[in-house]
C-alpha positions as CSV (number, residue, x, y, z in Angstrom):
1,X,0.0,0.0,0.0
2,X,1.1,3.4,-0.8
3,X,0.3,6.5,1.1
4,X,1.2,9.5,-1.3
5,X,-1.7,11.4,-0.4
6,X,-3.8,12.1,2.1
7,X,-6.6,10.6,-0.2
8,X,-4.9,7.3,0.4
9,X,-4.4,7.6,4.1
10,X,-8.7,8.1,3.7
11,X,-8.8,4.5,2.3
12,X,-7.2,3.3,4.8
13,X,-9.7,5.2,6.8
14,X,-12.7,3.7,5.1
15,X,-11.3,0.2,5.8
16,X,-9.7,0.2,9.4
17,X,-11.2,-2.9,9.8
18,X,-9.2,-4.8,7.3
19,X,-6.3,-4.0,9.2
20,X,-7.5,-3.4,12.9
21,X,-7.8,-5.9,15.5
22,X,-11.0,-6.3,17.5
23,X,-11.0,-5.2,21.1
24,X,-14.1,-6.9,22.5
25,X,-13.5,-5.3,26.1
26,X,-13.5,-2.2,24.6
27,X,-16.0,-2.6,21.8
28,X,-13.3,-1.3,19.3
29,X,-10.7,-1.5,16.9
30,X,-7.4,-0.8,17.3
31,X,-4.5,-0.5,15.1
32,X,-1.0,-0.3,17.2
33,X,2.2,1.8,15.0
34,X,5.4,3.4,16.1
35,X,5.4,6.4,17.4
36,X,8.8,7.7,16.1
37,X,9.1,11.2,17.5
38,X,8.8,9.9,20.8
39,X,10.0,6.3,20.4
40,X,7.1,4.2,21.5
41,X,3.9,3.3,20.0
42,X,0.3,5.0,19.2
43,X,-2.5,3.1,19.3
44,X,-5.4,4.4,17.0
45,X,-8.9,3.4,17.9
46,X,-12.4,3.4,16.4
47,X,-15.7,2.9,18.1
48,X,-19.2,1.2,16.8
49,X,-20.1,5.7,16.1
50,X,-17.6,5.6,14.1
51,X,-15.2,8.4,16.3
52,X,-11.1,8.0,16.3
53,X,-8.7,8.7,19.1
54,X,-5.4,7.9,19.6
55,X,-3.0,7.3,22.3
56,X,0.6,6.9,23.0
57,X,3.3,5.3,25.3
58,X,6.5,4.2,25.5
59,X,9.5,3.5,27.9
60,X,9.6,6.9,29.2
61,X,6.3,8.5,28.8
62,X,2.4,6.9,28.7
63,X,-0.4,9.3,27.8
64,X,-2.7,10.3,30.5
65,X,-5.6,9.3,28.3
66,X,-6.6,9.1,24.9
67,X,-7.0,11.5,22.8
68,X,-10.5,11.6,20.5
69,X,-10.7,13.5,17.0
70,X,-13.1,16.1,16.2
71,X,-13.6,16.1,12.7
72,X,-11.9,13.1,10.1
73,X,-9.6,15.4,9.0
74,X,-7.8,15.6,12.2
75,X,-7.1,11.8,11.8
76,X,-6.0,12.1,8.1
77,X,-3.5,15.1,9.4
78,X,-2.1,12.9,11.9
79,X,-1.8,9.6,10.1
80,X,-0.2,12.1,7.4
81,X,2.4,13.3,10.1
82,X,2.8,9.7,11.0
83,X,2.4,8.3,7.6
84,X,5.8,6.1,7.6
85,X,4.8,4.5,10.7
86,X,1.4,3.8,9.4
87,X,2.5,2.2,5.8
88,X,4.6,-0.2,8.1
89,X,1.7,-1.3,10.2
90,X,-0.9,-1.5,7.4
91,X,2.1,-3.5,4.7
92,X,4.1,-4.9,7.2
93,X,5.7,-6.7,3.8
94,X,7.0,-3.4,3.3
């Protein structure tokens, strides 16, 4: 998979479950990535209402709580900012 646009990172979007796992505690899907800028992971989420958030730990830091999007082009902006990390998740072939 390619992300060269944020069109593409909108696929992805559109079909989170093809490449999220099911959290049936949570009632949610979650796709895990690197967080490279602070060296740990971000875990992107999407409930049955169809909202995103996001939240991030790693070895020296865990967010206080996760983070939920406003609007769907918050997500596509930081999936963009994040968009190496993502392509690895999504084509681990890659």
């Amino acid at each position: 998979m390619q992300i060269k646009k944020k069109d593409d990172i909108g696929l992805i979007l559109d079909n989170f479950s093809s490449y999220a796992k099911w959290d049936p505690s949570g009632q949610k899907l979650y796709l895990v990535f690197a967080d490279n800028k602070r060296g740990g992971q971000w875990t992107l989420m999407n409930y049955n209402d169809e909202r995103f958030s996001v939240h991030g730990r790693g070895t020296d830091y865990l967010d206080e709580k996760e983070a939920f999007f406003e609007e769907r082009n918050s997500v596509v902006s930081f999936l963009w900012n994040n968009r190496a990390a993502l392509k690895a998740a999504v084509d681990p072939s890659e």
